[in-house]
N, CA, C and O atoms as a Maestro MAE file, in Angstrom:
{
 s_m_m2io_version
 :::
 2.0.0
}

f_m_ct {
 s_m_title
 :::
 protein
 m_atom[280] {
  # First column is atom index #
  i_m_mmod_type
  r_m_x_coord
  r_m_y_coord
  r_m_z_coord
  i_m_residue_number
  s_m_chain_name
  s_m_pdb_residue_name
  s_m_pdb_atom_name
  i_m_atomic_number
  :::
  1 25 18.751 -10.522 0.873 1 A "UNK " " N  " 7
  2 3 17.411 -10.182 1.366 1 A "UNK " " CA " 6
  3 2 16.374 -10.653 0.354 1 A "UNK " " C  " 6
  4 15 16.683 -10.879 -0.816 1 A "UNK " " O  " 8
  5 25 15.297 -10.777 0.766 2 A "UNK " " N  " 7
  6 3 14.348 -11.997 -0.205 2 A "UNK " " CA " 6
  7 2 13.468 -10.416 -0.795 2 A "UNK " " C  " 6
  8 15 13.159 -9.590 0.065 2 A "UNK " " O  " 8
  9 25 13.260 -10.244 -1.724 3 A "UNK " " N  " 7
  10 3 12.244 -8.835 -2.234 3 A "UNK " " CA " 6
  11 2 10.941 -9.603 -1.598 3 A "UNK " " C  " 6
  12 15 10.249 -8.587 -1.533 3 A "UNK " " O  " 8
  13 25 10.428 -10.217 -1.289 4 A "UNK " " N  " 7
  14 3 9.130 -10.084 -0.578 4 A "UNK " " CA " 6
  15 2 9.324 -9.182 1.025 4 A "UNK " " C  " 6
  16 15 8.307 -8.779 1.589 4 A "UNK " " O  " 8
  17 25 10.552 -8.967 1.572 5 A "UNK " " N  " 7
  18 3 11.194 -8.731 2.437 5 A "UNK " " CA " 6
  19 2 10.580 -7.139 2.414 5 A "UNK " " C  " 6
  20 15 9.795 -6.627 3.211 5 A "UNK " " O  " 8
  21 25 11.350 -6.431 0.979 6 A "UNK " " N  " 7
  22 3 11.792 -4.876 0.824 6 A "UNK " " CA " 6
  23 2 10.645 -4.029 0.982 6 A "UNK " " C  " 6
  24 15 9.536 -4.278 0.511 6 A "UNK " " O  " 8
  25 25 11.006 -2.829 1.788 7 A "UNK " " N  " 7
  26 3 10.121 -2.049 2.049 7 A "UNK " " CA " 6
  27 2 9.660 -0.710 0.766 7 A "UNK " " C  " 6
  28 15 10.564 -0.026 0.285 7 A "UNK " " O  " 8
  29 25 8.032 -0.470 0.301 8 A "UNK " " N  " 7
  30 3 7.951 0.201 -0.237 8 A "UNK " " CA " 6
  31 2 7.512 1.757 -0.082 8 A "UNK " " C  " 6
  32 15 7.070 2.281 0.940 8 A "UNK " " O  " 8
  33 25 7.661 2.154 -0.899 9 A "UNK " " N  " 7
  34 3 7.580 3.582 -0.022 9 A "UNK " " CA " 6
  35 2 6.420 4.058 -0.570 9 A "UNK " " C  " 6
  36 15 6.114 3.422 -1.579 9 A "UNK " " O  " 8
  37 25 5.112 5.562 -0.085 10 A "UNK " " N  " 7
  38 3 3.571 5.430 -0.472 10 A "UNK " " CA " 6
  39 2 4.355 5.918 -2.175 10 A "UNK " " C  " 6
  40 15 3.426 5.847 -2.979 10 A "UNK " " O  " 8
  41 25 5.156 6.186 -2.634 11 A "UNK " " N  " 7
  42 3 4.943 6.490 -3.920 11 A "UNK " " CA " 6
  43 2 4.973 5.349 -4.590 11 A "UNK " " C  " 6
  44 15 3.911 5.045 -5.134 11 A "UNK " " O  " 8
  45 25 6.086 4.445 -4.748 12 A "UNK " " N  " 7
  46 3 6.237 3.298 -4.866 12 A "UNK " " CA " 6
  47 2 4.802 2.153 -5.134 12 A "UNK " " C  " 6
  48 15 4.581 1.442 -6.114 12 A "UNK " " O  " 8
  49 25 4.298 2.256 -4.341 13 A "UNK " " N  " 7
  50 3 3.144 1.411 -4.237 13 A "UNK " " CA " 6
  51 2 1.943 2.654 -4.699 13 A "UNK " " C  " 6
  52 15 0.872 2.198 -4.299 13 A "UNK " " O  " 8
  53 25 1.836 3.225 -4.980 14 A "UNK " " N  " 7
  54 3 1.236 3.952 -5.774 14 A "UNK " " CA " 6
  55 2 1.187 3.750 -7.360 14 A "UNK " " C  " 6
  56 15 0.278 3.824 -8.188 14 A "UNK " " O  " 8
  57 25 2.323 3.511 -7.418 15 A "UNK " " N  " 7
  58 3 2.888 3.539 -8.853 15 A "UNK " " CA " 6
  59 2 2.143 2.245 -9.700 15 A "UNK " " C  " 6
  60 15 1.682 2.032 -10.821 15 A "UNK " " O  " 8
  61 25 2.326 1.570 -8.474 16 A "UNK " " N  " 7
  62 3 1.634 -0.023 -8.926 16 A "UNK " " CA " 6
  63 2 0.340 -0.001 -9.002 16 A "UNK " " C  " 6
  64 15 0.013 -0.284 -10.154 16 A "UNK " " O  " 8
  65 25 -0.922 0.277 -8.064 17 A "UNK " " N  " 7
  66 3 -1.844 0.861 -8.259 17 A "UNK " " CA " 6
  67 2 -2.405 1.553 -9.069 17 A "UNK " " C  " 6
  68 15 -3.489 1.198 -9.531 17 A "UNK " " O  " 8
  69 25 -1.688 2.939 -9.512 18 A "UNK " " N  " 7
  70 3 -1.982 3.494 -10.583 18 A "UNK " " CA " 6
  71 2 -3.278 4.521 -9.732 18 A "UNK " " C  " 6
  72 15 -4.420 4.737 -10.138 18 A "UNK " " O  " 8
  73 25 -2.642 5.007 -8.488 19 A "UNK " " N  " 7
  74 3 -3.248 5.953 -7.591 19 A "UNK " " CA " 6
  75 2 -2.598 6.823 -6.896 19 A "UNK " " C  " 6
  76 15 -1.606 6.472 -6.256 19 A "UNK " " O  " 8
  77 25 -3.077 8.228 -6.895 20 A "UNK " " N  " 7
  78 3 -1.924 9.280 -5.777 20 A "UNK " " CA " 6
  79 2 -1.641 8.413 -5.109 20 A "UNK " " C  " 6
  80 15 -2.264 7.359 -4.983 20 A "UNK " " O  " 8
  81 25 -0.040 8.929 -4.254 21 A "UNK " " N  " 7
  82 3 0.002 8.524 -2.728 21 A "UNK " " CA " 6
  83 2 -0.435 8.917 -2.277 21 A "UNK " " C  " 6
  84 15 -0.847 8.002 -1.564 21 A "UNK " " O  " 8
  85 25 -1.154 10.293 -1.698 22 A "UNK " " N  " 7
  86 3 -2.015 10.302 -0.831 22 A "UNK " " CA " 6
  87 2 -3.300 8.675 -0.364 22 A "UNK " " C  " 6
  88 15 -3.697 8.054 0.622 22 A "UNK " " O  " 8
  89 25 -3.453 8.697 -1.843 23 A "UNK " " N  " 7
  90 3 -4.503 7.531 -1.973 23 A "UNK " " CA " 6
  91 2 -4.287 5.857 -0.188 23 A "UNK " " C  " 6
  92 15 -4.849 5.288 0.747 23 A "UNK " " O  " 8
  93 25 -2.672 6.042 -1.232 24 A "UNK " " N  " 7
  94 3 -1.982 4.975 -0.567 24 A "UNK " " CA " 6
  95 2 -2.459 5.241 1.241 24 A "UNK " " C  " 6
  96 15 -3.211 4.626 1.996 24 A "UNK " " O  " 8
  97 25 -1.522 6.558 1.414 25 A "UNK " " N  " 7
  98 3 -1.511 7.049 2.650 25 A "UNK " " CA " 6
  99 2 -3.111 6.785 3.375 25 A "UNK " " C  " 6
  100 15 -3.215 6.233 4.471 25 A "UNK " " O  " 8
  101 25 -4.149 7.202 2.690 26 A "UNK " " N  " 7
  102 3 -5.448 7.152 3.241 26 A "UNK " " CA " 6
  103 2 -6.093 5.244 3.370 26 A "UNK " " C  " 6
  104 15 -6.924 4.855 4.191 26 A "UNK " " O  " 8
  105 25 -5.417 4.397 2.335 27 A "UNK " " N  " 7
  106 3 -5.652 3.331 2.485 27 A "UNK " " CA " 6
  107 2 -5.309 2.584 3.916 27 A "UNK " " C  " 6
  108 15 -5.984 1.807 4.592 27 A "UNK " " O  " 8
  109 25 -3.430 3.364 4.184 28 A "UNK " " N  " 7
  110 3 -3.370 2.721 5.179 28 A "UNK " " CA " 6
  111 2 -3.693 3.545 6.761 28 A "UNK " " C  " 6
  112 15 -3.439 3.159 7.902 28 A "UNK " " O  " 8
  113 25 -4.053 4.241 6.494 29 A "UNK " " N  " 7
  114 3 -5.254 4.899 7.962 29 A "UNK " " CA " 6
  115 2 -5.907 4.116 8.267 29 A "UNK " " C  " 6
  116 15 -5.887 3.602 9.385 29 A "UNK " " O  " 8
  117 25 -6.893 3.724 7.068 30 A "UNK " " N  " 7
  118 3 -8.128 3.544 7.330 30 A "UNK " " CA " 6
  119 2 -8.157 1.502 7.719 30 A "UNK " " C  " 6
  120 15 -8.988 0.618 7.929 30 A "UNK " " O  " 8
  121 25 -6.489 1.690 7.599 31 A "UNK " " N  " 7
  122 3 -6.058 -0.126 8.025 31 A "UNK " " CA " 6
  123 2 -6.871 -0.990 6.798 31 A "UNK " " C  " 6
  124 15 -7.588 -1.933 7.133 31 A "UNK " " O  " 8
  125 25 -6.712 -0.593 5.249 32 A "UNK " " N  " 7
  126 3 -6.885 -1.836 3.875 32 A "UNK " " CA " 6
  127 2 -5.161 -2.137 3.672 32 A "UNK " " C  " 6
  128 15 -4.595 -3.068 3.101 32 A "UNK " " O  " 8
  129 25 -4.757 -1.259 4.198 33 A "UNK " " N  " 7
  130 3 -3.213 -2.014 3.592 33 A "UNK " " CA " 6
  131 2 -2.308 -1.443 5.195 33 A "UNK " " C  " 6
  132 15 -2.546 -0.380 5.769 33 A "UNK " " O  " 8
  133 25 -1.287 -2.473 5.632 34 A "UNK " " N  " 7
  134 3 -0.300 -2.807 6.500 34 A "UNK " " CA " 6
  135 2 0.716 -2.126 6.266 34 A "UNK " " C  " 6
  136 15 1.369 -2.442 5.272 34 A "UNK " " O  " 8
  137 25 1.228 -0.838 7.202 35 A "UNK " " N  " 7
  138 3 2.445 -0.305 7.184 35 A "UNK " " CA " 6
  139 2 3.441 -0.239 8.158 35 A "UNK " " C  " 6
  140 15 3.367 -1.175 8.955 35 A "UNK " " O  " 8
  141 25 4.266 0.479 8.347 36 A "UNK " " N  " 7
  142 3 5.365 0.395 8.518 36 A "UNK " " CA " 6
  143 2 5.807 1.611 9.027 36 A "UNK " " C  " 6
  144 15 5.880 2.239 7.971 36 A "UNK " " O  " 8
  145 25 6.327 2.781 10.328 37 A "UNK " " N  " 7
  146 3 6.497 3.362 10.379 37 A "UNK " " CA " 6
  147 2 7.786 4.286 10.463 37 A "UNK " " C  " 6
  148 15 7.877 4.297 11.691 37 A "UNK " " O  " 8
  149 25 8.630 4.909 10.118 38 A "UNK " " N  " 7
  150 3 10.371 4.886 10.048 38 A "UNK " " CA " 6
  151 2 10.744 5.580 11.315 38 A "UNK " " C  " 6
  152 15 9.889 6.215 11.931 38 A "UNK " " O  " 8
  153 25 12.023 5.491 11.754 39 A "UNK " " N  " 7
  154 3 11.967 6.269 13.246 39 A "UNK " " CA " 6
  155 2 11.205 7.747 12.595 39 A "UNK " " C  " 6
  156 15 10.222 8.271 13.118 39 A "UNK " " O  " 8
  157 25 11.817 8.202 11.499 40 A "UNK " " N  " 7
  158 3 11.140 9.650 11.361 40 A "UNK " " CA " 6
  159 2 9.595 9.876 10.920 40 A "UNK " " C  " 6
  160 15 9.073 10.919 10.524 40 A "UNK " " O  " 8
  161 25 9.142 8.876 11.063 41 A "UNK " " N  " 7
  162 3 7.965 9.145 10.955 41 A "UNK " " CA " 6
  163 2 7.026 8.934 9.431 41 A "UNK " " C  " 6
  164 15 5.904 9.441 9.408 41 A "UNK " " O  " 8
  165 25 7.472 8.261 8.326 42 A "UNK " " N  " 7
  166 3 7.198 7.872 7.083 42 A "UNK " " CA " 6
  167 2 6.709 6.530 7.296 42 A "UNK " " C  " 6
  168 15 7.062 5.611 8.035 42 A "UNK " " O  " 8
  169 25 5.698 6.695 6.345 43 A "UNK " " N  " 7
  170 3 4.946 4.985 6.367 43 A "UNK " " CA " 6
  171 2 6.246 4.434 4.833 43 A "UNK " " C  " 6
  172 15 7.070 5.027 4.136 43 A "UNK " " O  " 8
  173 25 5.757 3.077 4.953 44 A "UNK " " N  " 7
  174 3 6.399 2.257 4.192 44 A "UNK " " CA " 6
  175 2 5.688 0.631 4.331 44 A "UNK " " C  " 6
  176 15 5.088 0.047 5.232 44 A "UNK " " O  " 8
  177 25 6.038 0.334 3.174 45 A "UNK " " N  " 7
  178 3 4.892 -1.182 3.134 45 A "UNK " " CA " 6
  179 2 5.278 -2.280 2.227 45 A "UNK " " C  " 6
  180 15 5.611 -2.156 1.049 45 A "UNK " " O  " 8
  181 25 5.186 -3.464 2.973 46 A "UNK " " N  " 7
  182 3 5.978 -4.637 2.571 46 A "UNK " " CA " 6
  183 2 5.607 -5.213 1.154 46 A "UNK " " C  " 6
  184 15 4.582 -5.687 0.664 46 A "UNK " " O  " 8
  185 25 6.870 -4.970 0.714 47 A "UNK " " N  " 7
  186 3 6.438 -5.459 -1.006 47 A "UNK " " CA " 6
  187 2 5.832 -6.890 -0.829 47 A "UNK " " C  " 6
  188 15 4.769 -6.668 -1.409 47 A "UNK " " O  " 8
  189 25 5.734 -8.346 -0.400 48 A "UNK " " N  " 7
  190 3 5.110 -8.978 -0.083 48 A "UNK " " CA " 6
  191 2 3.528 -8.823 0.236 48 A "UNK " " C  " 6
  192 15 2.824 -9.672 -0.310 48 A "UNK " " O  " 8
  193 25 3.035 -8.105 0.837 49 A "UNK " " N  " 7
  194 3 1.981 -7.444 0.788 49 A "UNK " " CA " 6
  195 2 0.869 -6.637 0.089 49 A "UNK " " C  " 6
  196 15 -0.355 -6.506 0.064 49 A "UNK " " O  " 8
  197 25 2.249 -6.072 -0.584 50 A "UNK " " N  " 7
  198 3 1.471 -5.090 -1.665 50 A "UNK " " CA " 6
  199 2 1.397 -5.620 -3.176 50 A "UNK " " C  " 6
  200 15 0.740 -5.059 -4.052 50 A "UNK " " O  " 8
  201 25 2.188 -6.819 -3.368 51 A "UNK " " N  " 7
  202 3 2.000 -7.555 -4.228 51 A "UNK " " CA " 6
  203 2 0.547 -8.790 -3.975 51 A "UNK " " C  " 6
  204 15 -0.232 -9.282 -4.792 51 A "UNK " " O  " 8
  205 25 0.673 -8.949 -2.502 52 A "UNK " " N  " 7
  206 3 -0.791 -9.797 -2.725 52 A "UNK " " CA " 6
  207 2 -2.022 -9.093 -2.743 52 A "UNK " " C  " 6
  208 15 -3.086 -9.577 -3.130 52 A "UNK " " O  " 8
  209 25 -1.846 -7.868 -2.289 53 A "UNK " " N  " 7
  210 3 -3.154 -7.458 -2.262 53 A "UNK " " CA " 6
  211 2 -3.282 -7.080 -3.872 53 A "UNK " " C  " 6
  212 15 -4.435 -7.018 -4.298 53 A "UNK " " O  " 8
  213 25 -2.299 -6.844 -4.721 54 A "UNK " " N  " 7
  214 3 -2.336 -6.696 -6.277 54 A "UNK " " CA " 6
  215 2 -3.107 -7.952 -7.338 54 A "UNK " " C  " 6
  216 15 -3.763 -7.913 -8.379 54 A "UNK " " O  " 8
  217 25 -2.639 -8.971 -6.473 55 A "UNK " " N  " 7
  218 3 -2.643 -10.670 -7.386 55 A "UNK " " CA " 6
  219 2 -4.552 -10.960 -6.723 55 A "UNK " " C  " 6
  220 15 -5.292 -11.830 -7.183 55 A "UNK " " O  " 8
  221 25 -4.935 -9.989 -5.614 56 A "UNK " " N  " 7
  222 3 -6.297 -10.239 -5.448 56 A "UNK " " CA " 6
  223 2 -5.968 -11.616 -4.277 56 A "UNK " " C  " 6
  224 15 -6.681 -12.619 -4.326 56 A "UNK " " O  " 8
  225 25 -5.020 -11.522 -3.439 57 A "UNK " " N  " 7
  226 3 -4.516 -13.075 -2.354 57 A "UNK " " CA " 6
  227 2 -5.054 -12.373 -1.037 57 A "UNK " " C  " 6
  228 15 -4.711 -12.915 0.013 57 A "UNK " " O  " 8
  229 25 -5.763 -11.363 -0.957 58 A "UNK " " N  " 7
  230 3 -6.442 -10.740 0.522 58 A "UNK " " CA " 6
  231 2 -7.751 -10.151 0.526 58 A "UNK " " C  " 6
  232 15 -8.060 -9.867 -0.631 58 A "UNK " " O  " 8
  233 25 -8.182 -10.007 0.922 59 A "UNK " " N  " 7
  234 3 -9.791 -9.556 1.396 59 A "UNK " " CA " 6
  235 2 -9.517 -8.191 1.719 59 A "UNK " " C  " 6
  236 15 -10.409 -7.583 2.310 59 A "UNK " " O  " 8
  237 25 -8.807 -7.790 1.536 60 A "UNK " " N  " 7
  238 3 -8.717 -6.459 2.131 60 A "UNK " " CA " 6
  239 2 -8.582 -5.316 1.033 60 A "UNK " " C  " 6
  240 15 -8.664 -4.095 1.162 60 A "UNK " " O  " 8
  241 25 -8.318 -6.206 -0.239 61 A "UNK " " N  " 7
  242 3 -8.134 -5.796 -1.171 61 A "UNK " " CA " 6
  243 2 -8.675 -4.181 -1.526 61 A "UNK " " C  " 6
  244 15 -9.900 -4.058 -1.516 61 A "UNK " " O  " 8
  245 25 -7.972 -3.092 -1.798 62 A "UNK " " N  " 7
  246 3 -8.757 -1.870 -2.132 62 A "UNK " " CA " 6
  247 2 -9.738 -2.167 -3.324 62 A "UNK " " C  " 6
  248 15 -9.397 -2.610 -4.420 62 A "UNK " " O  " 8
  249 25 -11.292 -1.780 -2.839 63 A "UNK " " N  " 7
  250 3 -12.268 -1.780 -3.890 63 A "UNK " " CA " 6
  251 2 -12.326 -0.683 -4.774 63 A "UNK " " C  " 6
  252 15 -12.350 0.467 -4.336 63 A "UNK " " O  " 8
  253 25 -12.349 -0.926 -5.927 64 A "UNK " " N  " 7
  254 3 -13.290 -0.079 -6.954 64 A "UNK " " CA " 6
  255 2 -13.114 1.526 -6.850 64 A "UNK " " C  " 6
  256 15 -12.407 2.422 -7.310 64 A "UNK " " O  " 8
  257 25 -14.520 1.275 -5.694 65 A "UNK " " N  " 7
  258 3 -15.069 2.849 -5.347 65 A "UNK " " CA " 6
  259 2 -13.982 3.678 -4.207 65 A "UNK " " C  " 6
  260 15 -14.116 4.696 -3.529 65 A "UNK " " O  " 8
  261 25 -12.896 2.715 -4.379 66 A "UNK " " N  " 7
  262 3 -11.481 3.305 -3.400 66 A "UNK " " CA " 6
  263 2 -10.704 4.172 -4.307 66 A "UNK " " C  " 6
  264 15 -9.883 4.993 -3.898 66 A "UNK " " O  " 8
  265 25 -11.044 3.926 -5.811 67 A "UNK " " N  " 7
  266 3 -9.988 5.182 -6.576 67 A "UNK " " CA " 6
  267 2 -10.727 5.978 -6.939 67 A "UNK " " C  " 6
  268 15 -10.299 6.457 -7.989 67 A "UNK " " O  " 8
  269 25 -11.959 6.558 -6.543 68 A "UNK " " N  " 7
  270 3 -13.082 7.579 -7.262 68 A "UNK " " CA " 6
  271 2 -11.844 8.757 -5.712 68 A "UNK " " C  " 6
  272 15 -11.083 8.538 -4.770 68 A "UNK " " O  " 8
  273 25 -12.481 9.953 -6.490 69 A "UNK " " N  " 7
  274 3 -12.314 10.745 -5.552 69 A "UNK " " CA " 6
  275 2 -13.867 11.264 -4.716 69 A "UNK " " C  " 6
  276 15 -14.993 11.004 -5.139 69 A "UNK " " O  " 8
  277 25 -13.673 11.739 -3.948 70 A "UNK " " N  " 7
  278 3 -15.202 12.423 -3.036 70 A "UNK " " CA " 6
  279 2 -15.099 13.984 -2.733 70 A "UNK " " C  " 6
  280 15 -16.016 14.560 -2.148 70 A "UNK " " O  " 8
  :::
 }
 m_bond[279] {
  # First column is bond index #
  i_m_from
  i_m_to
  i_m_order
  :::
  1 1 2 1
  2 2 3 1
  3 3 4 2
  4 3 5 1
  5 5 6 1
  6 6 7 1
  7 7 8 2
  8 7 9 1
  9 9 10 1
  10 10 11 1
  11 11 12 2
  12 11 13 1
  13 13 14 1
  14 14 15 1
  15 15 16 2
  16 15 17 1
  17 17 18 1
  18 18 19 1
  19 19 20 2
  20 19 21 1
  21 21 22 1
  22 22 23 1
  23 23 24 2
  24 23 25 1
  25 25 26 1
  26 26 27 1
  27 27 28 2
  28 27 29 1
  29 29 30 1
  30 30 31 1
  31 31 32 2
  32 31 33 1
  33 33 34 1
  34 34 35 1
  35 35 36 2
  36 35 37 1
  37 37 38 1
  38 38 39 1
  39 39 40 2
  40 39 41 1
  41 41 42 1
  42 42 43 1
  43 43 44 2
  44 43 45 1
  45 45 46 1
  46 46 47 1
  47 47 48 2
  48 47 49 1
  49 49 50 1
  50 50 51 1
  51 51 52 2
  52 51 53 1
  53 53 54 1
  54 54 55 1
  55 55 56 2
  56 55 57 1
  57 57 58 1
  58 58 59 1
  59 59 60 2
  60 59 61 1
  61 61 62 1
  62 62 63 1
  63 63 64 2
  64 63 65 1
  65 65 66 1
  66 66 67 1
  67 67 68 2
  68 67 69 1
  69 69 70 1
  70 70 71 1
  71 71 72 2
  72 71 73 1
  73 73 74 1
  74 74 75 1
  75 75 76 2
  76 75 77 1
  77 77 78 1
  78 78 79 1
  79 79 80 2
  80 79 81 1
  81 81 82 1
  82 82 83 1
  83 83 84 2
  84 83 85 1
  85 85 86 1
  86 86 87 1
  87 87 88 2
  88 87 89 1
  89 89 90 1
  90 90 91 1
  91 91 92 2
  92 91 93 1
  93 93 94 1
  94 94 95 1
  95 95 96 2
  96 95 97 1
  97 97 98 1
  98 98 99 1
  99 99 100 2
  100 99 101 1
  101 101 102 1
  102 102 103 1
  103 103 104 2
  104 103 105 1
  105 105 106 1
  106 106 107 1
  107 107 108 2
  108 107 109 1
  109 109 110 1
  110 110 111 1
  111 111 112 2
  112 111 113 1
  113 113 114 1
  114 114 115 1
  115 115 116 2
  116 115 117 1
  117 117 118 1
  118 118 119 1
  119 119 120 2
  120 119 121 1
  121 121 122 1
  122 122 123 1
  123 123 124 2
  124 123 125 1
  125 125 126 1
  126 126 127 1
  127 127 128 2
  128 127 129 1
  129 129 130 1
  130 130 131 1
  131 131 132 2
  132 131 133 1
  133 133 134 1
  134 134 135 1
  135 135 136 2
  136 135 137 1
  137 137 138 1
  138 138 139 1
  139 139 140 2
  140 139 141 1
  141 141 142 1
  142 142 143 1
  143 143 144 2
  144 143 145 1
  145 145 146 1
  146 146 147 1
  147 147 148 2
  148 147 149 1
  149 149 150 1
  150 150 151 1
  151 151 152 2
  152 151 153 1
  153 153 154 1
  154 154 155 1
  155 155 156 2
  156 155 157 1
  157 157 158 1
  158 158 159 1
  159 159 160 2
  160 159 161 1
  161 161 162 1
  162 162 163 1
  163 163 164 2
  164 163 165 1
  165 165 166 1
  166 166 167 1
  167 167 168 2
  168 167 169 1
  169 169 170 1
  170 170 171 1
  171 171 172 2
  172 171 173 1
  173 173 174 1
  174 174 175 1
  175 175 176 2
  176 175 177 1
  177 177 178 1
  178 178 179 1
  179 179 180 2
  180 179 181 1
  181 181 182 1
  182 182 183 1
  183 183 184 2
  184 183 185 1
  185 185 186 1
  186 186 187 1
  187 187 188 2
  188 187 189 1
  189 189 190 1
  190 190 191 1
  191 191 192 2
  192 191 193 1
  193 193 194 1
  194 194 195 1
  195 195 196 2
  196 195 197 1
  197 197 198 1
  198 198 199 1
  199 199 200 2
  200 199 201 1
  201 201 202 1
  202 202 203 1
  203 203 204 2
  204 203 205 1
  205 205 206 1
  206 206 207 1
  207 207 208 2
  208 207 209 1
  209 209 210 1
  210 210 211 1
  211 211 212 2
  212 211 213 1
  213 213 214 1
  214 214 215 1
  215 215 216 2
  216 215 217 1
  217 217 218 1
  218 218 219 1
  219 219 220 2
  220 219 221 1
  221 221 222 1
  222 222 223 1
  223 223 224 2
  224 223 225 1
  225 225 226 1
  226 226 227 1
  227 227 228 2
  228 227 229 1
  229 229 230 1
  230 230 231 1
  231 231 232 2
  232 231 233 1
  233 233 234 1
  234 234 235 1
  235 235 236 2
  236 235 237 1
  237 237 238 1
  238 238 239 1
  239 239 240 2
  240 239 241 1
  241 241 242 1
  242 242 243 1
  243 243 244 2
  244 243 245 1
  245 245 246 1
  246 246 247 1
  247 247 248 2
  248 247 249 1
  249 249 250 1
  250 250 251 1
  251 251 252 2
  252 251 253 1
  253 253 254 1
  254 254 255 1
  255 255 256 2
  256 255 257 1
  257 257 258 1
  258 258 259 1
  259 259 260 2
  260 259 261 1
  261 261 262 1
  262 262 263 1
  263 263 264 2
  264 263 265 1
  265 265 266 1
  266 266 267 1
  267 267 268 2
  268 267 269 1
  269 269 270 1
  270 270 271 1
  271 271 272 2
  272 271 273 1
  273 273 274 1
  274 274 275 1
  275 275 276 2
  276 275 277 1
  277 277 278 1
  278 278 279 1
  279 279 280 2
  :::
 }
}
């Protein structure tokens, strides 16, 4: 399986970020980041993805004022 393939889970991609998962979770509501839903009901998100939106390769990129809290 190619790791651009593997699915990450909201902690996971959190980790990379350097933001709650919740954070994650609210990113992908609000459709800045592409998920994945499991039959049971857990998001999950394509390491391919979550590495470009890291390297700055999407527009969708979470801004700035996306890790303040409100």
């Amino acid at each position: 399986m190619d790791t651009g393939d593997r699915l990450l889970t909201p902690g996971e991609v959190a980790a990379l970020f350097r933001v709650d998962p919740k954070t994650v979770t609210r990113w992908a509501a609000a459709g800045r980041i592409g998920s994945i839903r499991t039959p049971g009901g857990h998001r999950r998100f394509r390491e391919s993805e979550v590495r470009a939106l890291l390297n700055g390769e999407e527009s969708g990129r979470p801004s700035e004022s996306d890790y303040s809290t409100r």
